[in-house]
PDB file with SEQRES, HELIX, SHEET and CRYST1 records, atoms N, CA, C and O in Angstrom:
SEQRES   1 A   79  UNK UNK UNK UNK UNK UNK UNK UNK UNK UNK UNK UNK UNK          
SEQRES   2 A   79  UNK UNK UNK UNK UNK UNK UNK UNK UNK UNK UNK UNK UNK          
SEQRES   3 A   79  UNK UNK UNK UNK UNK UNK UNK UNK UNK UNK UNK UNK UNK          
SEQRES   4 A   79  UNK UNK UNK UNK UNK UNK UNK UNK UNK UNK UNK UNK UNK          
SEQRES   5 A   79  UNK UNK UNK UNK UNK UNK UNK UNK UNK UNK UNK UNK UNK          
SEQRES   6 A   79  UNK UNK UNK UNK UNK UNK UNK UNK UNK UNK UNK UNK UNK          
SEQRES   7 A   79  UNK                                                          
HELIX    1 AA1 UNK A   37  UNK A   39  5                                   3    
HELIX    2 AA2 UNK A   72  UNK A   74  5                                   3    
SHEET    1 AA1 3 UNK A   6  UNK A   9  0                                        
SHEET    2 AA1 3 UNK A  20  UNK A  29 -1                                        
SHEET    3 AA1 3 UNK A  32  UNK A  34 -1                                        
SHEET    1 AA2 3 UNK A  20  UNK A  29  0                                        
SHEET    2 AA2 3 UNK A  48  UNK A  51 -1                                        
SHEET    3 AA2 3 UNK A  68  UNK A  71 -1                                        
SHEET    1 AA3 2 UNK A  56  UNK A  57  0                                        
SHEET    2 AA3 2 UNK A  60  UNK A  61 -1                                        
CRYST1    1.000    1.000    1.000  90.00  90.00  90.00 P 1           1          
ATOM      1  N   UNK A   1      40.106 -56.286 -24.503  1.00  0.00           N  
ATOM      2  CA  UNK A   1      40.869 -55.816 -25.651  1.00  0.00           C  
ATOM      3  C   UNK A   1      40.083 -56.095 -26.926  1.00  0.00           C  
ATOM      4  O   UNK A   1      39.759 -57.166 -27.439  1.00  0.00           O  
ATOM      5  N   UNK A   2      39.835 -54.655 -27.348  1.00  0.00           N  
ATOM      6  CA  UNK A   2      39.026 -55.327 -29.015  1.00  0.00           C  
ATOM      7  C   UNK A   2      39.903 -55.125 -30.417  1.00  0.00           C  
ATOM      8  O   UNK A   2      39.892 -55.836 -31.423  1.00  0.00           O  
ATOM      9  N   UNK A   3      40.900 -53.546 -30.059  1.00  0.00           N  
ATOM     10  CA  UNK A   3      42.218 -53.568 -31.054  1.00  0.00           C  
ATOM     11  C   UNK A   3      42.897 -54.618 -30.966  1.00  0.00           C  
ATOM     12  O   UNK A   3      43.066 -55.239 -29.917  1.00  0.00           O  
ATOM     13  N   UNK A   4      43.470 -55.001 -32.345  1.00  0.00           N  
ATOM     14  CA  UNK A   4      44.532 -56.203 -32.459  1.00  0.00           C  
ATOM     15  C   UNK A   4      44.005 -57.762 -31.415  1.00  0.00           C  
ATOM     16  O   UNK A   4      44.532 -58.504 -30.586  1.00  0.00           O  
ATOM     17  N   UNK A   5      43.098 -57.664 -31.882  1.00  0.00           N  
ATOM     18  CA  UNK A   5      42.097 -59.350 -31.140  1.00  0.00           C  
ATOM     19  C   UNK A   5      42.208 -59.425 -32.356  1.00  0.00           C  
ATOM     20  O   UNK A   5      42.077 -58.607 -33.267  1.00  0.00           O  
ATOM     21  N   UNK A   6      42.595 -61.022 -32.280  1.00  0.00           N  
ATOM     22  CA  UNK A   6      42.655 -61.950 -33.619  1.00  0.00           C  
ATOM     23  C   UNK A   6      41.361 -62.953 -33.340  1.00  0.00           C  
ATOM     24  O   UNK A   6      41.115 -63.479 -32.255  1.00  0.00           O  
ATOM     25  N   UNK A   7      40.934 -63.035 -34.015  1.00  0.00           N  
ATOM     26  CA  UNK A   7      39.603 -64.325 -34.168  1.00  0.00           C  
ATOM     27  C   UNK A   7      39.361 -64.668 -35.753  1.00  0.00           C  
ATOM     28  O   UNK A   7      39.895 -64.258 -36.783  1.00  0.00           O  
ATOM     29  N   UNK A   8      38.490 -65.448 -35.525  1.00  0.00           N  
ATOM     30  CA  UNK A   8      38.189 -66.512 -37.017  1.00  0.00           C  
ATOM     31  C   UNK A   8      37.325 -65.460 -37.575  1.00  0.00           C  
ATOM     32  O   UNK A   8      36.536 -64.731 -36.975  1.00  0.00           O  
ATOM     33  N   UNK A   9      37.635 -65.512 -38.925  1.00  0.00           N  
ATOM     34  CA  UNK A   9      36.563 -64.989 -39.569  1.00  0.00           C  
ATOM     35  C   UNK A   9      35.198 -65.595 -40.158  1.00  0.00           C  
ATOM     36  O   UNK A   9      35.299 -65.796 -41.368  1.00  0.00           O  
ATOM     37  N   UNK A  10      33.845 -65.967 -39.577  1.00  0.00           N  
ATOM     38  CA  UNK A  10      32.956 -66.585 -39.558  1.00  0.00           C  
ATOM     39  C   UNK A  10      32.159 -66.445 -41.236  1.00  0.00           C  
ATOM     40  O   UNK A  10      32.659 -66.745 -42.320  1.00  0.00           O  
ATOM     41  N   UNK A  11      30.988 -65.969 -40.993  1.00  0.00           N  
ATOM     42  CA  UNK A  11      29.869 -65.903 -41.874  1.00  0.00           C  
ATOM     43  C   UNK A  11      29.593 -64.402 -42.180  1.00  0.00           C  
ATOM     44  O   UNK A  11      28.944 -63.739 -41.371  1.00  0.00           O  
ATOM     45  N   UNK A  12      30.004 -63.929 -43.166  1.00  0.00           N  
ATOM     46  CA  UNK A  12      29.473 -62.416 -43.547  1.00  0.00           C  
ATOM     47  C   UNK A  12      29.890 -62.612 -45.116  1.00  0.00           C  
ATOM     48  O   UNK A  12      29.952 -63.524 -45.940  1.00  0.00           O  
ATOM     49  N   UNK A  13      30.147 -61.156 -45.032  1.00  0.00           N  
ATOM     50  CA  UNK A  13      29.711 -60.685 -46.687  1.00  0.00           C  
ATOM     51  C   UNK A  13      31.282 -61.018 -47.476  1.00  0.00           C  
ATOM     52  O   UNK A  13      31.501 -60.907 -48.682  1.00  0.00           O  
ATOM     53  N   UNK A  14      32.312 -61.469 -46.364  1.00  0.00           N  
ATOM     54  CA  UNK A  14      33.701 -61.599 -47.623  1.00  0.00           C  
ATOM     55  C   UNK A  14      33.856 -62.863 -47.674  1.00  0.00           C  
ATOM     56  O   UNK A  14      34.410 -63.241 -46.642  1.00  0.00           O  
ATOM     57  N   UNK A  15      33.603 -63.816 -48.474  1.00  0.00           N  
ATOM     58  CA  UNK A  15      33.572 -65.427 -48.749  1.00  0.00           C  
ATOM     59  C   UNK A  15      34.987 -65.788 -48.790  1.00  0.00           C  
ATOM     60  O   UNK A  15      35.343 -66.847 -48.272  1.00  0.00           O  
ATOM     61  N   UNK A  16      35.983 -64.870 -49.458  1.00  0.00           N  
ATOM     62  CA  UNK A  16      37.219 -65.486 -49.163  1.00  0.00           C  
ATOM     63  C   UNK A  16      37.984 -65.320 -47.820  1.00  0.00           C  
ATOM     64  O   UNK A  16      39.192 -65.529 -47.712  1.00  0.00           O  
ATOM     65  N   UNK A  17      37.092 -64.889 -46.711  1.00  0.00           N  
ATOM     66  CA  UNK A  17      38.020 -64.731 -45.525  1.00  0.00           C  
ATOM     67  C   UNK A  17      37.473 -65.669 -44.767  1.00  0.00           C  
ATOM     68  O   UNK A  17      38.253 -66.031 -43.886  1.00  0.00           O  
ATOM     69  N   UNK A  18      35.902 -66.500 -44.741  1.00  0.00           N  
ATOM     70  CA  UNK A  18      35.679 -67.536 -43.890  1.00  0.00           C  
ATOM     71  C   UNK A  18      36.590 -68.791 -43.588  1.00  0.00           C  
ATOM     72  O   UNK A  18      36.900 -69.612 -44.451  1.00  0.00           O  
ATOM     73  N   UNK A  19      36.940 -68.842 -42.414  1.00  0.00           N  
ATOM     74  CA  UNK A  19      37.631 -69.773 -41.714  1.00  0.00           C  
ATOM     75  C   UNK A  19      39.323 -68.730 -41.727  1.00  0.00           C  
ATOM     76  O   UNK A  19      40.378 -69.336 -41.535  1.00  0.00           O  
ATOM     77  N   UNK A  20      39.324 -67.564 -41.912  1.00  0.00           N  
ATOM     78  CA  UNK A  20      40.663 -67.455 -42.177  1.00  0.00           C  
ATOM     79  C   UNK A  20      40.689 -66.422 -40.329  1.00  0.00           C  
ATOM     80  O   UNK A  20      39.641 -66.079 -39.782  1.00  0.00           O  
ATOM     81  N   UNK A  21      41.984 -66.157 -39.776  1.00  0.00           N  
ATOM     82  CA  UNK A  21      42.486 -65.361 -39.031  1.00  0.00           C  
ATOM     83  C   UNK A  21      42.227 -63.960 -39.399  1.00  0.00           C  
ATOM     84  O   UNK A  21      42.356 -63.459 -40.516  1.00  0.00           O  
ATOM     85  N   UNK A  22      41.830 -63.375 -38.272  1.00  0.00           N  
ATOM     86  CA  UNK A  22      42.173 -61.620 -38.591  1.00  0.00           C  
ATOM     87  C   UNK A  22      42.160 -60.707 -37.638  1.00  0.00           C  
ATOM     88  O   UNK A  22      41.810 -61.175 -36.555  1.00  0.00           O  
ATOM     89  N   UNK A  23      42.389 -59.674 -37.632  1.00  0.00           N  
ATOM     90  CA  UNK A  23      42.550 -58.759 -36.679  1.00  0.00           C  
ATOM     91  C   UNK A  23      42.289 -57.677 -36.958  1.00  0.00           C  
ATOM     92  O   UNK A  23      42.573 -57.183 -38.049  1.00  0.00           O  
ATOM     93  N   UNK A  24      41.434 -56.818 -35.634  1.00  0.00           N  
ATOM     94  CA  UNK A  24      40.398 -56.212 -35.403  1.00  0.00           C  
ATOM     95  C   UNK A  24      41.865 -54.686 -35.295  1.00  0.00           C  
ATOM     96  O   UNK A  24      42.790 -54.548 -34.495  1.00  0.00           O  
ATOM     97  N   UNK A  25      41.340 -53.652 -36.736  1.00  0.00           N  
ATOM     98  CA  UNK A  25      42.618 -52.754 -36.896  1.00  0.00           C  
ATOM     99  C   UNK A  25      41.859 -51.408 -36.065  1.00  0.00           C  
ATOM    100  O   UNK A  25      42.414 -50.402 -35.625  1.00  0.00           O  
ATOM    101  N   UNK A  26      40.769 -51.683 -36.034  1.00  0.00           N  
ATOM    102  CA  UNK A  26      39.531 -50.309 -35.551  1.00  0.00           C  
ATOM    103  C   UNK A  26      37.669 -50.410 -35.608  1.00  0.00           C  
ATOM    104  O   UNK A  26      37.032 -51.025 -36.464  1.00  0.00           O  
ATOM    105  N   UNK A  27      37.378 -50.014 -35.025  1.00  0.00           N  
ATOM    106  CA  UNK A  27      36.292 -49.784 -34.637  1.00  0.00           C  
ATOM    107  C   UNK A  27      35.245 -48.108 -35.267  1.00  0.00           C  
ATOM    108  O   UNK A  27      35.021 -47.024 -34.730  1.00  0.00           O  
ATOM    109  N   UNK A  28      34.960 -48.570 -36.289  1.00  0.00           N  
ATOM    110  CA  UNK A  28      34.150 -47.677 -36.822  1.00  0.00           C  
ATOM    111  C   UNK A  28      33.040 -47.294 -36.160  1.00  0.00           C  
ATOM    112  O   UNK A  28      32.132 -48.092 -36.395  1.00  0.00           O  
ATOM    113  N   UNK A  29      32.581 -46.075 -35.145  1.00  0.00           N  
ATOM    114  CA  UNK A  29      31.174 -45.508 -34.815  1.00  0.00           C  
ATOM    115  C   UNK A  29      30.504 -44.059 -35.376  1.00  0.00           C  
ATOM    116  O   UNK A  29      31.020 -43.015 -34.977  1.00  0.00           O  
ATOM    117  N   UNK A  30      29.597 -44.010 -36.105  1.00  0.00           N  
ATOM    118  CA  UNK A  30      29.305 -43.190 -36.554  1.00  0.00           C  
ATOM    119  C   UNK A  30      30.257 -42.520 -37.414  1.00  0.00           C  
ATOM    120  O   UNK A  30      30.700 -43.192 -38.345  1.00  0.00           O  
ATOM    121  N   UNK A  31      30.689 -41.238 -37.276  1.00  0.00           N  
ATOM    122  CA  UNK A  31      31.540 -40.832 -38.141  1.00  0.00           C  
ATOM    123  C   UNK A  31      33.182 -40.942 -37.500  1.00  0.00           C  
ATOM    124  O   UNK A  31      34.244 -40.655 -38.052  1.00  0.00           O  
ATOM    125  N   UNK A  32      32.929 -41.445 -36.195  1.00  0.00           N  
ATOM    126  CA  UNK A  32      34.426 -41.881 -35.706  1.00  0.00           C  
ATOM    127  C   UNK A  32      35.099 -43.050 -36.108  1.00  0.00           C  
ATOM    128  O   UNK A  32      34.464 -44.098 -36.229  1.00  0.00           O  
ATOM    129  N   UNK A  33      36.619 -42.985 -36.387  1.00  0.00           N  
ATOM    130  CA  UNK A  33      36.923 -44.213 -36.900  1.00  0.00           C  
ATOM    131  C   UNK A  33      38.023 -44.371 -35.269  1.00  0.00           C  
ATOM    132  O   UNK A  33      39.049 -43.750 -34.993  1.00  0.00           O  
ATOM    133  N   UNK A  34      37.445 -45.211 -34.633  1.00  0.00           N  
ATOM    134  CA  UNK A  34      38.468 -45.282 -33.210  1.00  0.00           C  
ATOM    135  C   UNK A  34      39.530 -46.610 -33.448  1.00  0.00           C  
ATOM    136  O   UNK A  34      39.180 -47.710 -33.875  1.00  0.00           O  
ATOM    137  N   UNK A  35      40.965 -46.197 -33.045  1.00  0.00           N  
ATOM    138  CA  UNK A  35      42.016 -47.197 -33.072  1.00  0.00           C  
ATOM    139  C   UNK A  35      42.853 -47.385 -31.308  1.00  0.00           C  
ATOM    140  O   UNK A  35      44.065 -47.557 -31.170  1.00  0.00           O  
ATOM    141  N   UNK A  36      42.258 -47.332 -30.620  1.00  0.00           N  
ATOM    142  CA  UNK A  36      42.644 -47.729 -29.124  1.00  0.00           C  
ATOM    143  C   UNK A  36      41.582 -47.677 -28.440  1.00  0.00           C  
ATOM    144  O   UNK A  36      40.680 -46.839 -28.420  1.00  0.00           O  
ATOM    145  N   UNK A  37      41.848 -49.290 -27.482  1.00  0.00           N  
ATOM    146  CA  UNK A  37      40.402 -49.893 -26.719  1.00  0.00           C  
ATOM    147  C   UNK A  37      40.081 -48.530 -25.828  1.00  0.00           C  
ATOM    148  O   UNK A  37      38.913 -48.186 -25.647  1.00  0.00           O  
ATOM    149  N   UNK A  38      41.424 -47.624 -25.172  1.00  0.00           N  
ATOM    150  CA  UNK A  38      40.689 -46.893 -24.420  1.00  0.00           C  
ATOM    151  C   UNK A  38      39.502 -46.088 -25.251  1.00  0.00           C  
ATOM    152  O   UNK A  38      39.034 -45.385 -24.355  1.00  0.00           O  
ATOM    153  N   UNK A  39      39.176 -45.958 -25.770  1.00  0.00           N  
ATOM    154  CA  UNK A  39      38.611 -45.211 -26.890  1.00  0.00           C  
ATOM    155  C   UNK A  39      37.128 -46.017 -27.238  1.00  0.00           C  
ATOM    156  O   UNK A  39      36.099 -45.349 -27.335  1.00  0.00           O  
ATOM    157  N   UNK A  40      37.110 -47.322 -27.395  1.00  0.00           N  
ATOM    158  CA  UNK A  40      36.530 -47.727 -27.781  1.00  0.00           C  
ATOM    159  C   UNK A  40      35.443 -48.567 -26.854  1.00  0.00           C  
ATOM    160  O   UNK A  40      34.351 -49.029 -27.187  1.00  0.00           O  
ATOM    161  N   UNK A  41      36.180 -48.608 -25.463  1.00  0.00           N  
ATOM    162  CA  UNK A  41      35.670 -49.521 -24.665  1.00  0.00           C  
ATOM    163  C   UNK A  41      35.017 -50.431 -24.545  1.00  0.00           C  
ATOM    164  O   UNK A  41      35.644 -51.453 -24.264  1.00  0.00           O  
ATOM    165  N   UNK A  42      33.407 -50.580 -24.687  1.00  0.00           N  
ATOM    166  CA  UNK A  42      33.189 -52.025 -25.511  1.00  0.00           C  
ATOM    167  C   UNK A  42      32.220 -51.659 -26.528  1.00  0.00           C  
ATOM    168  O   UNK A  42      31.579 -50.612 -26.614  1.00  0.00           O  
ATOM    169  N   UNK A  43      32.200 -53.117 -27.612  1.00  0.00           N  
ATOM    170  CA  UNK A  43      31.501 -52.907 -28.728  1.00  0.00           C  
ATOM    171  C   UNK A  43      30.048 -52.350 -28.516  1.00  0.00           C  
ATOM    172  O   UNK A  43      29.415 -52.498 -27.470  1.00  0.00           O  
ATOM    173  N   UNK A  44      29.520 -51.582 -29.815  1.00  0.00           N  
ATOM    174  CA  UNK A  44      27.934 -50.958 -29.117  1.00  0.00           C  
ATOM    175  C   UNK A  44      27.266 -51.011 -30.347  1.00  0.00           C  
ATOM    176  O   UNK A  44      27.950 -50.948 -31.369  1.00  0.00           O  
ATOM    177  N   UNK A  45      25.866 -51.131 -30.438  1.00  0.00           N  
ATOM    178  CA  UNK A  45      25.032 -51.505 -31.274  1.00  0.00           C  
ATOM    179  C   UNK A  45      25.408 -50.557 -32.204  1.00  0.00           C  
ATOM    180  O   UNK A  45      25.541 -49.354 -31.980  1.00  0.00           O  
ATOM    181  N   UNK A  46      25.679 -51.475 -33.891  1.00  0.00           N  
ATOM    182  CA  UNK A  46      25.910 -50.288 -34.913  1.00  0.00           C  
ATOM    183  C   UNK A  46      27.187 -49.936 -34.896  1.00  0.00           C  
ATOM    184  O   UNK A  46      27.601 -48.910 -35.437  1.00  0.00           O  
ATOM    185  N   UNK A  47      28.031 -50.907 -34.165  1.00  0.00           N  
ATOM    186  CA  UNK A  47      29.673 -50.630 -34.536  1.00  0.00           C  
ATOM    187  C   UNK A  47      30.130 -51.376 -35.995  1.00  0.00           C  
ATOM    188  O   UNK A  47      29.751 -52.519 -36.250  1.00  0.00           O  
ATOM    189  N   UNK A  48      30.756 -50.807 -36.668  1.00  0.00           N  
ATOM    190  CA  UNK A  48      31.864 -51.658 -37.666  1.00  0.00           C  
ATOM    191  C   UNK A  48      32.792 -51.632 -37.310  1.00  0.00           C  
ATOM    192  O   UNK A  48      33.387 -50.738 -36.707  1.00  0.00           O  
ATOM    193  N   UNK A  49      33.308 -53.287 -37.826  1.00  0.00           N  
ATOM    194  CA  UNK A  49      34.944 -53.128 -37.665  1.00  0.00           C  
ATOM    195  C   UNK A  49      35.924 -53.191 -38.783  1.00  0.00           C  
ATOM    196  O   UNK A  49      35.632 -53.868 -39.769  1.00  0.00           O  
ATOM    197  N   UNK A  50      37.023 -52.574 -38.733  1.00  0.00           N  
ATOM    198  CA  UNK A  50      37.655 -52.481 -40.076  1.00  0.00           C  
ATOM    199  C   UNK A  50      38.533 -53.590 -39.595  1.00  0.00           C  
ATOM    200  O   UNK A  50      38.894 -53.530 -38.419  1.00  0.00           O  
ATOM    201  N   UNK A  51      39.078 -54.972 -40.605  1.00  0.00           N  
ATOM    202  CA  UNK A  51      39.797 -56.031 -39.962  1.00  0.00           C  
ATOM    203  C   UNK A  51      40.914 -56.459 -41.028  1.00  0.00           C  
ATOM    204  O   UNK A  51      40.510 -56.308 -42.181  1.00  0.00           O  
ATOM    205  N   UNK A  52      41.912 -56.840 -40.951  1.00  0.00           N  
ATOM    206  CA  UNK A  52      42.518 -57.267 -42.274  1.00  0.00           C  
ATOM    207  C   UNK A  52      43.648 -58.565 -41.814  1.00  0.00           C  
ATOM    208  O   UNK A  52      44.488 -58.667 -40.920  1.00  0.00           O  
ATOM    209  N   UNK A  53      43.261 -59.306 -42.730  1.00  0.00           N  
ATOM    210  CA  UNK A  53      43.707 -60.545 -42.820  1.00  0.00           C  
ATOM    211  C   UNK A  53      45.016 -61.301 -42.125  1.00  0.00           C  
ATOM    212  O   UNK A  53      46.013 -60.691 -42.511  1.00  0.00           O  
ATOM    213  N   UNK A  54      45.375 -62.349 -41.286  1.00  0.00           N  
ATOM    214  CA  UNK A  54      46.472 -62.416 -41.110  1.00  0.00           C  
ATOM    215  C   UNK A  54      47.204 -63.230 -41.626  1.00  0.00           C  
ATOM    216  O   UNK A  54      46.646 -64.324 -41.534  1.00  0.00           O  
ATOM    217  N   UNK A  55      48.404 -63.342 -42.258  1.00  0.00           N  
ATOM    218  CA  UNK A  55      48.870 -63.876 -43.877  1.00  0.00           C  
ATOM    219  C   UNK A  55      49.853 -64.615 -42.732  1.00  0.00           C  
ATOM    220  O   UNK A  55      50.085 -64.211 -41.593  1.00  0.00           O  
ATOM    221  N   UNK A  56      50.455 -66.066 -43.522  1.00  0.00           N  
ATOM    222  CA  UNK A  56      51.669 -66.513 -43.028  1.00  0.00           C  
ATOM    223  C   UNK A  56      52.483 -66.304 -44.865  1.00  0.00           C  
ATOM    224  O   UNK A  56      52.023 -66.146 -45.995  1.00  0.00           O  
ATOM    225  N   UNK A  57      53.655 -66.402 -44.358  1.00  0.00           N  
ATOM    226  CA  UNK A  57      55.151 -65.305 -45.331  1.00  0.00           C  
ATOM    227  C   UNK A  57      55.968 -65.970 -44.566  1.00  0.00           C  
ATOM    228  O   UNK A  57      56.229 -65.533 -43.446  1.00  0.00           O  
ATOM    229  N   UNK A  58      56.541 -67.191 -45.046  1.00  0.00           N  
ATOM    230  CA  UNK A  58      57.893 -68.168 -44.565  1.00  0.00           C  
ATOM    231  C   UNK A  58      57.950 -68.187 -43.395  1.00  0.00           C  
ATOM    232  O   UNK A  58      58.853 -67.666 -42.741  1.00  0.00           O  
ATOM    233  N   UNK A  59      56.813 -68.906 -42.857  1.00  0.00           N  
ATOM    234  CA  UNK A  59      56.118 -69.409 -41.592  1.00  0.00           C  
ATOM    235  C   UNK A  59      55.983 -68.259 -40.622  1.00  0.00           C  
ATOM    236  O   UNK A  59      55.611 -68.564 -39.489  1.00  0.00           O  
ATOM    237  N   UNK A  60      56.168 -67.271 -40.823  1.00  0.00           N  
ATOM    238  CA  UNK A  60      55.684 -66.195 -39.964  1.00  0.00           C  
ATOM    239  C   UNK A  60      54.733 -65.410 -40.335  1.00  0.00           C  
ATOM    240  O   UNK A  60      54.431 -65.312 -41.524  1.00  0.00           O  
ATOM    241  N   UNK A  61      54.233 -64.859 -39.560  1.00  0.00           N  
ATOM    242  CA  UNK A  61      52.920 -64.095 -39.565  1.00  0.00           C  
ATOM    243  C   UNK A  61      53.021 -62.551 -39.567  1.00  0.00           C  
ATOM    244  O   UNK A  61      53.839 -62.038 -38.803  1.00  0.00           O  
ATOM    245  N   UNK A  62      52.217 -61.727 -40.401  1.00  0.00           N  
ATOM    246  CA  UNK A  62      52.175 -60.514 -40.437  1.00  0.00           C  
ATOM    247  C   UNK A  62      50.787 -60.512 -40.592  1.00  0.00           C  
ATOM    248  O   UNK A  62      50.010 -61.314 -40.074  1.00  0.00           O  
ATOM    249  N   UNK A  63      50.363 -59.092 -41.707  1.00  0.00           N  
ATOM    250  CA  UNK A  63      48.893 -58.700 -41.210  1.00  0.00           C  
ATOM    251  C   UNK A  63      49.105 -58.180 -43.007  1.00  0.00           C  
ATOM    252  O   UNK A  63      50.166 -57.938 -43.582  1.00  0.00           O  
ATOM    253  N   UNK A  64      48.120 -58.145 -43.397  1.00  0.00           N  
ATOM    254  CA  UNK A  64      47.957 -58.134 -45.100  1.00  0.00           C  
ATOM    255  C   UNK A  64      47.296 -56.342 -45.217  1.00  0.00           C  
ATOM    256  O   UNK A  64      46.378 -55.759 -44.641  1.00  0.00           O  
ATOM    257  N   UNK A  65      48.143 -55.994 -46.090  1.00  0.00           N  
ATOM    258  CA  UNK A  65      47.992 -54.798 -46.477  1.00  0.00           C  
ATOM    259  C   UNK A  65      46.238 -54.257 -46.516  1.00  0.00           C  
ATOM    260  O   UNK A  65      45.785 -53.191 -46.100  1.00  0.00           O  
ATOM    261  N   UNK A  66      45.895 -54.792 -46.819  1.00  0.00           N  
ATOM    262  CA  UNK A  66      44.690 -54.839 -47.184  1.00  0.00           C  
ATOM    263  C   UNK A  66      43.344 -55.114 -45.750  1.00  0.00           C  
ATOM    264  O   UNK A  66      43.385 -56.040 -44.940  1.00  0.00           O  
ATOM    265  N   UNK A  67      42.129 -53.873 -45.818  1.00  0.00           N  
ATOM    266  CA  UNK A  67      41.657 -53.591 -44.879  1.00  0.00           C  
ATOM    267  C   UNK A  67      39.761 -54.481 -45.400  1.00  0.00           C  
ATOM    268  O   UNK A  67      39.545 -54.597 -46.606  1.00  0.00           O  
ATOM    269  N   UNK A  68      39.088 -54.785 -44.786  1.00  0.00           N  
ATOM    270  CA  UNK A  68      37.622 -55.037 -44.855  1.00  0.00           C  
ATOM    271  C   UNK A  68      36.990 -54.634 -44.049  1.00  0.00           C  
ATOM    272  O   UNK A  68      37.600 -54.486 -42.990  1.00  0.00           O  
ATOM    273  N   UNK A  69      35.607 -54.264 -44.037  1.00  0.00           N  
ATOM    274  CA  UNK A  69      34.546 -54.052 -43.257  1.00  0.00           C  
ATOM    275  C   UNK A  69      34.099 -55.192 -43.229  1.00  0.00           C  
ATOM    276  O   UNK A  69      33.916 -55.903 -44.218  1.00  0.00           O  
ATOM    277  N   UNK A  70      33.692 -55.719 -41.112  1.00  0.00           N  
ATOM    278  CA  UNK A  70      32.777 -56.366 -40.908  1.00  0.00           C  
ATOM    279  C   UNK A  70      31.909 -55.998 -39.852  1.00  0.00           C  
ATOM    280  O   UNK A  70      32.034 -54.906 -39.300  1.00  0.00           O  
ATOM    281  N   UNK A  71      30.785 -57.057 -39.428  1.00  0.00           N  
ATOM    282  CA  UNK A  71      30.281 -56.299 -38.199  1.00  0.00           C  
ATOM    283  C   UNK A  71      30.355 -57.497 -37.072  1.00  0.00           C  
ATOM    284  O   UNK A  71      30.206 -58.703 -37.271  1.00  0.00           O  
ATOM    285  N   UNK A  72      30.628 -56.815 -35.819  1.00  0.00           N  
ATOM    286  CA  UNK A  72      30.871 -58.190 -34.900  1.00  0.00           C  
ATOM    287  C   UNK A  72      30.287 -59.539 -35.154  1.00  0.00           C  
ATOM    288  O   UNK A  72      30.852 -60.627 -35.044  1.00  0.00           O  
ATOM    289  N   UNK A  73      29.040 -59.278 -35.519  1.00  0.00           N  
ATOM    290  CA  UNK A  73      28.448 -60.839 -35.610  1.00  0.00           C  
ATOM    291  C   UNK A  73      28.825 -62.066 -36.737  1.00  0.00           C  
ATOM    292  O   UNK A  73      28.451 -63.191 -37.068  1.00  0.00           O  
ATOM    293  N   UNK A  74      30.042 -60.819 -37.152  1.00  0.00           N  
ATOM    294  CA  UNK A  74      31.321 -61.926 -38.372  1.00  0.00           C  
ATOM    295  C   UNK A  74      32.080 -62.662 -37.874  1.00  0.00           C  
ATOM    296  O   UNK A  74      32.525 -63.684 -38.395  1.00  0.00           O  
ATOM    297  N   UNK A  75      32.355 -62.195 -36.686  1.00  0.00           N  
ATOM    298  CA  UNK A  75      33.396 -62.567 -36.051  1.00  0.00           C  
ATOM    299  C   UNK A  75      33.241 -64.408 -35.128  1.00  0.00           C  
ATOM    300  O   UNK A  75      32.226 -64.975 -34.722  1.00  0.00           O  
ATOM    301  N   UNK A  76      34.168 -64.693 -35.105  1.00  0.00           N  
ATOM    302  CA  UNK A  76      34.348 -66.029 -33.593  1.00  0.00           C  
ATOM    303  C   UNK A  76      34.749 -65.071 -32.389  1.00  0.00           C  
ATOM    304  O   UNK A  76      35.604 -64.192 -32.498  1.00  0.00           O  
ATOM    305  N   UNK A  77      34.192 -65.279 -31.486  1.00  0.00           N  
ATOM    306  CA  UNK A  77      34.327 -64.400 -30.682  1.00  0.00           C  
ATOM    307  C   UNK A  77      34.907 -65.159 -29.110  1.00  0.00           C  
ATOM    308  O   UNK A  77      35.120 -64.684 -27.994  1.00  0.00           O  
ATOM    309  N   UNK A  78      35.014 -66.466 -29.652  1.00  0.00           N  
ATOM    310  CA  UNK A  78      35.290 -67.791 -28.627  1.00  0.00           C  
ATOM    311  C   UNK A  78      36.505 -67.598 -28.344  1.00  0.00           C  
ATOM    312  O   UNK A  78      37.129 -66.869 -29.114  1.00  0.00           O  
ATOM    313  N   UNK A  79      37.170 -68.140 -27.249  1.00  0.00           N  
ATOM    314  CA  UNK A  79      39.215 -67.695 -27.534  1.00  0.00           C  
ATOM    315  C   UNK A  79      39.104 -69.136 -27.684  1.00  0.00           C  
ATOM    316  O   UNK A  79      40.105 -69.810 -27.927  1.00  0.00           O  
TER     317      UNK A  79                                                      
END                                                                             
């Protein structure tokens, strides 16, 4: 599963998301923007992922309006 996988957000280009939660909304290839694993099957050299933040809101969790580009090697990829 690579849609909606939550992992840490590591070392890349958005400084305010390191160490934070997020989830993987799609898989950018070439000019495809894919949103289901069948689709996407596994990651391939030169994928982006579009990911957006996961917020806690009176101890529960949702997913923040708001979208970023990263590329897998942003990611924790550890469970």
């Amino acid at each position: 599963m690579i849609i909606q996988k939550r992992l840490l957000y590591g070392k890349g280009w958005h400084l305010s998301l390191e160490g934070y939660r997020v989830e993987i909304v799609a898989v950018h290839r070439g000019e495809e923007i894919l949103k289901d694993d069948a689709t996407v099957g596994e990651l391939q050299d030169g994928d982006w992922l579009e990911i957006t933040p996961v917020v806690k809101d009176d101890g529960k969790e949702r997913l923040s309006f708001v979208t970023y580009d990263a590329l897998p090697s942003h990611l924790s990829w550890q469970d």
